[in-house]
PDB file of N, CA, C and O in Angstrom:
ATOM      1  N   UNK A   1    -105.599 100.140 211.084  1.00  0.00           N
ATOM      2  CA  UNK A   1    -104.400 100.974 211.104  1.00  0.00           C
ATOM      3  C   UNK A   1    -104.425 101.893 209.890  1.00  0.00           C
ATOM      4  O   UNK A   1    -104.642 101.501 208.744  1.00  0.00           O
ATOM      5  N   UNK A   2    -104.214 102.992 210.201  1.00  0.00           N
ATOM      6  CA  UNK A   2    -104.222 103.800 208.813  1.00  0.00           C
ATOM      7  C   UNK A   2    -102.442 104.474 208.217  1.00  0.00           C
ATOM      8  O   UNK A   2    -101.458 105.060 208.669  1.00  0.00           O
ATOM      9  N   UNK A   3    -102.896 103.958 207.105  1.00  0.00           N
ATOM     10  CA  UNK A   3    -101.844 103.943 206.159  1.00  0.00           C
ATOM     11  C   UNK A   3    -100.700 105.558 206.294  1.00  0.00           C
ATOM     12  O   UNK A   3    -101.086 106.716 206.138  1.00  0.00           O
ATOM     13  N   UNK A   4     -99.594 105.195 206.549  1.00  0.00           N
ATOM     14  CA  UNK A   4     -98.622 105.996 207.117  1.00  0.00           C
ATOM     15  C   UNK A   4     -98.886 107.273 206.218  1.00  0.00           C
ATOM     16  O   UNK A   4     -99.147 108.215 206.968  1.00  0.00           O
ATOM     17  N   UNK A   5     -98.916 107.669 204.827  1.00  0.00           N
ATOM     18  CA  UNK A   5     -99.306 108.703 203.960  1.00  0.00           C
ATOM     19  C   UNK A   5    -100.622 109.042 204.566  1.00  0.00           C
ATOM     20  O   UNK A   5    -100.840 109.887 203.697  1.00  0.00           O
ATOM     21  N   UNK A   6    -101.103 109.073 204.903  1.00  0.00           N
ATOM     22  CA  UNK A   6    -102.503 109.444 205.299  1.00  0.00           C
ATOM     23  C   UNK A   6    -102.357 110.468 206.884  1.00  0.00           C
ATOM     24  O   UNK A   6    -103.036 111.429 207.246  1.00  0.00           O
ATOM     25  N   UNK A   7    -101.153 109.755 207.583  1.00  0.00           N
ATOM     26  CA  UNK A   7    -100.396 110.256 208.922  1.00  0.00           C
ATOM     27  C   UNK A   7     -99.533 111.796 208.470  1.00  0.00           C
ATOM     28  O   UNK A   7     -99.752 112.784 209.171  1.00  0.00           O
ATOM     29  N   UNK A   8     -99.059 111.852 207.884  1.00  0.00           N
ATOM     30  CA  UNK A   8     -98.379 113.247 207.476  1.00  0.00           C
ATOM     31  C   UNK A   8     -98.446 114.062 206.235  1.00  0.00           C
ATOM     32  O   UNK A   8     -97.567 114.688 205.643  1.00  0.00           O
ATOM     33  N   UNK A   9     -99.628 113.908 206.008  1.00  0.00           N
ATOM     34  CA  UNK A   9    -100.217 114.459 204.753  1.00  0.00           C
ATOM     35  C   UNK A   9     -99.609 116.266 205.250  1.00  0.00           C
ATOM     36  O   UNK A   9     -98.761 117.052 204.828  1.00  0.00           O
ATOM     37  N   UNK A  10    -100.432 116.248 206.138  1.00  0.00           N
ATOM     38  CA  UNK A  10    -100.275 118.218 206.710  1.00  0.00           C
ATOM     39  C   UNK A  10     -98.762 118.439 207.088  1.00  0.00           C
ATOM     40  O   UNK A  10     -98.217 119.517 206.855  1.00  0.00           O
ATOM     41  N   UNK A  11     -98.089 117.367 207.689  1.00  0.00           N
ATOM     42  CA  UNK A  11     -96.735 117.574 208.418  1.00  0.00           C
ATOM     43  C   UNK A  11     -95.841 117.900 206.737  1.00  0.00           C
ATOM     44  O   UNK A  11     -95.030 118.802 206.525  1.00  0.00           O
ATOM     45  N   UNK A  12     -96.313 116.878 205.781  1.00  0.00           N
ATOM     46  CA  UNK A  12     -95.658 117.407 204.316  1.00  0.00           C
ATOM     47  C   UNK A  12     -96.064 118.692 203.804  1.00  0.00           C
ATOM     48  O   UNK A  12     -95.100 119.447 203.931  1.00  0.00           O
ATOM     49  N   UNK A  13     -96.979 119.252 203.319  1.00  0.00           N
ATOM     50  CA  UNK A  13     -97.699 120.204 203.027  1.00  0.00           C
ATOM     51  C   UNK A  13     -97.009 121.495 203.967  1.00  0.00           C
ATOM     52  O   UNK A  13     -96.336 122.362 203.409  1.00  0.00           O
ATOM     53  N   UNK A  14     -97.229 121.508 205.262  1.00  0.00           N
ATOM     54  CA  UNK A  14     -96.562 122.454 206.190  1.00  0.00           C
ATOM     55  C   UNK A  14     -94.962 122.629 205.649  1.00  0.00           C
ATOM     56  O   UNK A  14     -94.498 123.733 205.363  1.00  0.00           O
ATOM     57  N   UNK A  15     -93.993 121.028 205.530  1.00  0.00           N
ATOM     58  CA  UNK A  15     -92.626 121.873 204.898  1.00  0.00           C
ATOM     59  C   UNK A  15     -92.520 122.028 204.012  1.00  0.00           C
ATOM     60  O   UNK A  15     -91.390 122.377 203.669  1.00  0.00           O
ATOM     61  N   UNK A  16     -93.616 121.895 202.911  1.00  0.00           N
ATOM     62  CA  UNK A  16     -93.365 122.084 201.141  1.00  0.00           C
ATOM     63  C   UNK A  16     -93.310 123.652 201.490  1.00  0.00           C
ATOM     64  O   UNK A  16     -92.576 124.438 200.892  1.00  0.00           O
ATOM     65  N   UNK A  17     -94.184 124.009 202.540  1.00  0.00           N
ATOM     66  CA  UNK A  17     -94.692 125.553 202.160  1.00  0.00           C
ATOM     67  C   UNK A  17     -93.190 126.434 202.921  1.00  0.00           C
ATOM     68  O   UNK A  17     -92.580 127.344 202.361  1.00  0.00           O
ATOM     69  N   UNK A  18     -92.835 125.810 204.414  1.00  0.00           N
ATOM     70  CA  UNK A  18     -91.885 125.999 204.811  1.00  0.00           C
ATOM     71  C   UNK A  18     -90.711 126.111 203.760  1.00  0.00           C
ATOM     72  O   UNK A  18     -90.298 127.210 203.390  1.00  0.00           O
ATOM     73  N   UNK A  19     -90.295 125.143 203.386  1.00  0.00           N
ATOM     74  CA  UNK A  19     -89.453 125.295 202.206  1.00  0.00           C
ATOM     75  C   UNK A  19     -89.287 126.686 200.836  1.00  0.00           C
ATOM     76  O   UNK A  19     -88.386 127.414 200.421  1.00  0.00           O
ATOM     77  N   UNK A  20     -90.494 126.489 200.588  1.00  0.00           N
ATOM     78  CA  UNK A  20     -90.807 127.447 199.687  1.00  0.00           C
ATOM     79  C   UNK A  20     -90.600 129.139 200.422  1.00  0.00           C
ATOM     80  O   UNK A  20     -90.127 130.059 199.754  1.00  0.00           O
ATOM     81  N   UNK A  21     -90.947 129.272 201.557  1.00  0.00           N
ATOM     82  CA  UNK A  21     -90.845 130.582 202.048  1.00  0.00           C
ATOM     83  C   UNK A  21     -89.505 130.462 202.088  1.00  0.00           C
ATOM     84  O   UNK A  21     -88.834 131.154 201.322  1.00  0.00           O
ATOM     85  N   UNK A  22     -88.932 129.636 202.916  1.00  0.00           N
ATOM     86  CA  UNK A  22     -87.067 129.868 203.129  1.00  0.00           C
ATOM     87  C   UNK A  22     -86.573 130.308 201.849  1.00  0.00           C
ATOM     88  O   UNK A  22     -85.702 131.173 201.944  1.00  0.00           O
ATOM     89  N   UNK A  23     -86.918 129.916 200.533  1.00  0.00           N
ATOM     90  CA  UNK A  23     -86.185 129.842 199.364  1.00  0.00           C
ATOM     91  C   UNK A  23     -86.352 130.934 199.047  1.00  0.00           C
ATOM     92  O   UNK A  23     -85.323 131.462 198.626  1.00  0.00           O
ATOM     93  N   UNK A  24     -87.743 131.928 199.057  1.00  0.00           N
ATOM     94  CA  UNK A  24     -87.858 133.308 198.651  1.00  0.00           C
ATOM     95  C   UNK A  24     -87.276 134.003 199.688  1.00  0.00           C
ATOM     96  O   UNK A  24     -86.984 135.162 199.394  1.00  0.00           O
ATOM     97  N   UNK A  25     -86.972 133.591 201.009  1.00  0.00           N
ATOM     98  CA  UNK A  25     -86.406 134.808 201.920  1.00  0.00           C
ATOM     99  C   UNK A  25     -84.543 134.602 201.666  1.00  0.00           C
ATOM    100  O   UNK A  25     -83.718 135.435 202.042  1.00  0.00           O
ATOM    101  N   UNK A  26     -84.337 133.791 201.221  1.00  0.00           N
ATOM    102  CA  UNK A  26     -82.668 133.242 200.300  1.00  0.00           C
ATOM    103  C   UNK A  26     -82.806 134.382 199.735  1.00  0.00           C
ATOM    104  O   UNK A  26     -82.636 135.460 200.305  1.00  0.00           O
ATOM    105  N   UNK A  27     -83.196 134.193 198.312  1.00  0.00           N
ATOM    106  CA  UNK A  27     -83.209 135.000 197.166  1.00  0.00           C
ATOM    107  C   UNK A  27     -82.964 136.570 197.307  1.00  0.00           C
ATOM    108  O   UNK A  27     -82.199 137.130 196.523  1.00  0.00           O
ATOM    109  N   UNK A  28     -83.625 137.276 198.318  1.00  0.00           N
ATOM    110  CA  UNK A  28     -84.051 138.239 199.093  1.00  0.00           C
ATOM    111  C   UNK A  28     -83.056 138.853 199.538  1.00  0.00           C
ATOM    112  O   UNK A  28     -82.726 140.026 199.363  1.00  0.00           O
ATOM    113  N   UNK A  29     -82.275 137.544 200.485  1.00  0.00           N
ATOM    114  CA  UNK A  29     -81.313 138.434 201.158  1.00  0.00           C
ATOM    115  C   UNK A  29     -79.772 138.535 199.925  1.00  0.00           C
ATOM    116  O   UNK A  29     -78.943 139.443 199.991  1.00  0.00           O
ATOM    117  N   UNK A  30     -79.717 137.364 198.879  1.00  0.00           N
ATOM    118  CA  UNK A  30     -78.813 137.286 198.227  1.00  0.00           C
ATOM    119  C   UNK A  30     -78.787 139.152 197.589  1.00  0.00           C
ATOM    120  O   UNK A  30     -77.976 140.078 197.594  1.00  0.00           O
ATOM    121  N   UNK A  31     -80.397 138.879 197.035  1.00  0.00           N
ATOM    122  CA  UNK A  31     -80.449 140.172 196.144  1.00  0.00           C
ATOM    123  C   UNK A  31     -79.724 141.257 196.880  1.00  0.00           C
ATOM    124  O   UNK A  31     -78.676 141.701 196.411  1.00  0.00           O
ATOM    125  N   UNK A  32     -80.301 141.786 198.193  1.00  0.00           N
ATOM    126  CA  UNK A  32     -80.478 142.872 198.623  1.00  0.00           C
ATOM    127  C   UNK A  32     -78.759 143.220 198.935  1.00  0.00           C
ATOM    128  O   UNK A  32     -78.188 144.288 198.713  1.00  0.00           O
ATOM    129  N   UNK A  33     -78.103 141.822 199.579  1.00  0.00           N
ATOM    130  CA  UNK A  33     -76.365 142.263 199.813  1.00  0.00           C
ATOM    131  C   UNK A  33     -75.743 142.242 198.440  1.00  0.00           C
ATOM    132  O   UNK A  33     -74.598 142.689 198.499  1.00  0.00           O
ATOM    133  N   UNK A  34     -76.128 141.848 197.124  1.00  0.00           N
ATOM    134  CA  UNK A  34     -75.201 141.731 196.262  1.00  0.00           C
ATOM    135  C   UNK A  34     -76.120 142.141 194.810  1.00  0.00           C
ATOM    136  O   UNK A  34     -75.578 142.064 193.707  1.00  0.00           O
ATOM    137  N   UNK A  35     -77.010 142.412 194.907  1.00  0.00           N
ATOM    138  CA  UNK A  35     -77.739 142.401 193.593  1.00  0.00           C
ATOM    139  C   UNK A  35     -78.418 141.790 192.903  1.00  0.00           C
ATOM    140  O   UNK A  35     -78.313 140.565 192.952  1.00  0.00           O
ATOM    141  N   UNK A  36     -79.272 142.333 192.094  1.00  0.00           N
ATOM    142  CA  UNK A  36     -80.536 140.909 191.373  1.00  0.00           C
ATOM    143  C   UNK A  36     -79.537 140.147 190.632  1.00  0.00           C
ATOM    144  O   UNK A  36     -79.617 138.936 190.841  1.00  0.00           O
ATOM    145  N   UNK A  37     -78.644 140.502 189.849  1.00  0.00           N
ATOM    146  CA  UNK A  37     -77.977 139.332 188.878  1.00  0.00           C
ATOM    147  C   UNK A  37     -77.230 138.217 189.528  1.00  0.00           C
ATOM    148  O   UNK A  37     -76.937 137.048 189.275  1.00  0.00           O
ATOM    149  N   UNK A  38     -77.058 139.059 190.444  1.00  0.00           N
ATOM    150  CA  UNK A  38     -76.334 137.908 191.577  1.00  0.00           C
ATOM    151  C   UNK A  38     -76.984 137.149 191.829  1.00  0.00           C
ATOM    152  O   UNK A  38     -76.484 136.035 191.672  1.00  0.00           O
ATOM    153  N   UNK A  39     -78.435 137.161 192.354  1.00  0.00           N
ATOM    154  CA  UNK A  39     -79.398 136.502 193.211  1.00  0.00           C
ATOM    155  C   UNK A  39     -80.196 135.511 192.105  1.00  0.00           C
ATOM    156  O   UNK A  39     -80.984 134.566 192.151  1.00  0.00           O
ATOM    157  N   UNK A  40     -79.488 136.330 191.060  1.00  0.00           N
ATOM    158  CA  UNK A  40     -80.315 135.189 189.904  1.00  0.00           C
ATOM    159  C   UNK A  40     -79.478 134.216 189.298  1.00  0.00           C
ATOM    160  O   UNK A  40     -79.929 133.124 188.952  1.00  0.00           O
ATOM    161  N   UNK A  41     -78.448 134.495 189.168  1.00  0.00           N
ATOM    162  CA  UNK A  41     -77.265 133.296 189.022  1.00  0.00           C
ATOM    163  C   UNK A  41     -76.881 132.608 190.564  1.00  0.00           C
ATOM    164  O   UNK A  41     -76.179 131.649 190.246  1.00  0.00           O
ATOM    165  N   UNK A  42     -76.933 132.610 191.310  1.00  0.00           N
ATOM    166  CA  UNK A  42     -76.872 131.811 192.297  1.00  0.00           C
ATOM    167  C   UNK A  42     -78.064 130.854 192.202  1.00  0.00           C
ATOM    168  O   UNK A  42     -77.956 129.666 191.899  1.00  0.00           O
ATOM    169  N   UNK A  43     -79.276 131.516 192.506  1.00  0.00           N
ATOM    170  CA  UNK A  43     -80.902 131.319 192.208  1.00  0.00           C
ATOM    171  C   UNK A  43     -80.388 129.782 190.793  1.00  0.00           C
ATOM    172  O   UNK A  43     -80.497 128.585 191.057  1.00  0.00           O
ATOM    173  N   UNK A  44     -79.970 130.238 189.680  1.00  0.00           N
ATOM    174  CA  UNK A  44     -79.958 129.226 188.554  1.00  0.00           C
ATOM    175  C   UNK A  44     -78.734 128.105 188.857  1.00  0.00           C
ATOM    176  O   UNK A  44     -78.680 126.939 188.465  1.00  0.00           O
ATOM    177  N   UNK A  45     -77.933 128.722 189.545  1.00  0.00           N
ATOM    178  CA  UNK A  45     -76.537 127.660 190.116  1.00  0.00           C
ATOM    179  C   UNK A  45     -77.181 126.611 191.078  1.00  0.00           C
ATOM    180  O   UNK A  45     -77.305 125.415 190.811  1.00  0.00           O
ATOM    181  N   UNK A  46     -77.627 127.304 192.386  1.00  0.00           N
ATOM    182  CA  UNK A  46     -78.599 125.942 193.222  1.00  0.00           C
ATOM    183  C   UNK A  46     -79.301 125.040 192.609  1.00  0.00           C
ATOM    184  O   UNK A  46     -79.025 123.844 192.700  1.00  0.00           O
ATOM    185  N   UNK A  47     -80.548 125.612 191.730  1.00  0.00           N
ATOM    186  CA  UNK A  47     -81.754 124.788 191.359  1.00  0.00           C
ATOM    187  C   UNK A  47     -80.674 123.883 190.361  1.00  0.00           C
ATOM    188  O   UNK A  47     -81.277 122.870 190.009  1.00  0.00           O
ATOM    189  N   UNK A  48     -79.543 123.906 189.897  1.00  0.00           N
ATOM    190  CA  UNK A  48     -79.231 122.528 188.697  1.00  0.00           C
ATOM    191  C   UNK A  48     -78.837 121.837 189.717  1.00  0.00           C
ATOM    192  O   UNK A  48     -78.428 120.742 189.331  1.00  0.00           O
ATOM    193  N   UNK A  49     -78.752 121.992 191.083  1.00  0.00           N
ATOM    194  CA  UNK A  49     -78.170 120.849 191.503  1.00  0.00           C
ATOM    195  C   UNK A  49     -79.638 119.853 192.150  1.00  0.00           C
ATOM    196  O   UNK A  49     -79.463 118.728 192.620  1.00  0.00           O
TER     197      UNK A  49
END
């Protein structure tokens, strides 16, 4: 039987990257309706949580 980490190695990897794109297309749209300072204090408000 092979060890369950070994089973979704790619299925993790696929939403780290998933993740990571959603977060820059966030940022993106924050900027573009409200401004970079905006998008960067929101941007620093999320990540403390």
């Amino acid at each position: 039987m092979t060890p369950l980490h070994d089973d979704c190695t790619e299925e993790l990897s696929d939403a780290a990257k998933n993740w990571i794109a959603m977060d820059g297309l966030w940022f993106q749209a924050v900027e573009q309706e409200y401004g970079m300072d905006a998008a960067v204090a929101m941007d620093r408000k999320v990540w403390k949580h």
